[in-house]
C-alpha positions as CSV (number, residue, x, y, z in Angstrom):
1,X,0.0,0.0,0.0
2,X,2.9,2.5,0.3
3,X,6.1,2.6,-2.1
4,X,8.8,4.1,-0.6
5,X,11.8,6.0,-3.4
6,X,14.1,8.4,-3.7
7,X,16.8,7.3,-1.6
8,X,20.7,7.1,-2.6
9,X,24.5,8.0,-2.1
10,X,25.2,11.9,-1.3
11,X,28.0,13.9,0.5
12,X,27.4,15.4,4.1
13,X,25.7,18.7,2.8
14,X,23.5,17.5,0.0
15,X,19.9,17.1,-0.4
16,X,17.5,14.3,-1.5
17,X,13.5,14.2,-1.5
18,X,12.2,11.0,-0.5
19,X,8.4,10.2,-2.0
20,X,6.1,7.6,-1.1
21,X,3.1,6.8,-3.0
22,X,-0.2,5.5,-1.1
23,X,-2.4,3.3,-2.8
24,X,-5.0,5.1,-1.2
25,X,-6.7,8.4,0.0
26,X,-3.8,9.5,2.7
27,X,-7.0,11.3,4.8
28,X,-8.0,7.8,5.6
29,X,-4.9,7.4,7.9
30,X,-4.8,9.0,11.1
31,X,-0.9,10.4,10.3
32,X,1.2,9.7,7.6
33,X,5.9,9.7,7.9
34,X,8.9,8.9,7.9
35,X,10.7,6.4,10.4
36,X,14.1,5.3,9.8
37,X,16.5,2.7,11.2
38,X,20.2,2.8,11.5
39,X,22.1,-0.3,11.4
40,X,22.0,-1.9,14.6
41,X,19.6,0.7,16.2
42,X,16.0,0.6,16.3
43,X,13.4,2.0,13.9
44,X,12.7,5.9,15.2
45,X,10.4,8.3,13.9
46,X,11.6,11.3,11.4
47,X,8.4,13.2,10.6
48,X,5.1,12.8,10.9
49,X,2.0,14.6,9.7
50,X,-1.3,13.8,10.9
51,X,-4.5,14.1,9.2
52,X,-5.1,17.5,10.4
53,X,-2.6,18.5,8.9
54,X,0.5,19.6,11.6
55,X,4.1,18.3,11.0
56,X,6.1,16.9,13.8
57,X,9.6,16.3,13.8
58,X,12.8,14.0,15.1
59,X,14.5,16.8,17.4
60,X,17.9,15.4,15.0
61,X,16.2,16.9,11.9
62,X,14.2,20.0,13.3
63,X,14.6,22.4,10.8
64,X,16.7,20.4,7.9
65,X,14.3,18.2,7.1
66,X,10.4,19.0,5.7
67,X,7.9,16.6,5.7
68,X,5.2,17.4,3.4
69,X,1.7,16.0,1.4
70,X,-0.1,15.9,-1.3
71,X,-3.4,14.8,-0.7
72,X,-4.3,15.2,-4.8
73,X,-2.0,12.6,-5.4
74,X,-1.9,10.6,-2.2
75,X,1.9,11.4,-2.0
76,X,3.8,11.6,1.0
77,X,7.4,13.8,0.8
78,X,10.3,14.4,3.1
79,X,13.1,17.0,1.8
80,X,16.1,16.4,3.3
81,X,18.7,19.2,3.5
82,X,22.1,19.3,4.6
83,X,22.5,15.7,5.1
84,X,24.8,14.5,7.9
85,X,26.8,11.2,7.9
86,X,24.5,10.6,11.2
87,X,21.5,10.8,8.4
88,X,22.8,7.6,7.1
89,X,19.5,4.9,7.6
90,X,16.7,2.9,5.6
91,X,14.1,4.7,5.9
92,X,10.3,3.8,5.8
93,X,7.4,5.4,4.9
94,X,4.9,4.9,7.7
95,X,1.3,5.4,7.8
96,X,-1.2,4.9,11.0
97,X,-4.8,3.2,10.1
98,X,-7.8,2.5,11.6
99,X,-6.9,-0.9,12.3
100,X,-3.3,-1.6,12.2
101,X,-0.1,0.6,10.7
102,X,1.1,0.0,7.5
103,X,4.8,0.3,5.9
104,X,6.6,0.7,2.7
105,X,9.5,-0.9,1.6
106,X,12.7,0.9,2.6
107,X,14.4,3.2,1.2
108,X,18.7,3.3,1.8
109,X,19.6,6.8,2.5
110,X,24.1,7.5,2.9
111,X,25.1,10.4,3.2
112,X,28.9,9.9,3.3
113,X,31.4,12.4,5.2
């Protein structure tokens, strides 16, 4: 139900934009994100923005990253700017049901230093 892409090889600095595509309306979800796990480490949450519409964020990636929708084309986005080595994860999209959660398929994100 969610396909994760966008993720790659940059230097410490760079930017990417992860996407993830829904299969369906992204209003039906309670929130919509971005988790990420770093070898060894436990999945953690990046971003999140619930269906009323407020962003939350990782304290690590206040105000580098940007977590954003569009509900048109049940598309869920997270821009990532100046990426640190400490970035380096798969990350997941993520979205919170009635029922149960749901996840993409990673996507590997290294930022090299």
């Amino acid at each position: 139900q969610l396909q994760a892409s966008g993720g790659g090889l940059v230097q410490a600095g760079e930017s990417l934009r992860l996407s993830c595509a829904a299969s369906g309306n992204i209003l039906d979800y309670y929130a919509v994100g971005w988790y990420r796990q770093k070898p060894g480490n436990q999945r953690e949450l990046v971003a999140t923005i619930p269906r009323g519409g407020s962003t939350n964020y990782a304290d690590s990636v206040q105000g580098r990253f940007t977590i954003s929708r569009d509900i048109a084309k049940n598309m869920v986005y997270l821009q990532m700017n100046s990426l640190k080595f400490e970035d380096t994860a798969v990350y997941y999209c993520y979205a919170r049901g009635v029922i149960s959660d749901y996840w993409g398929q990673g996507t590997q994100v290294t930022v090299s230093s």
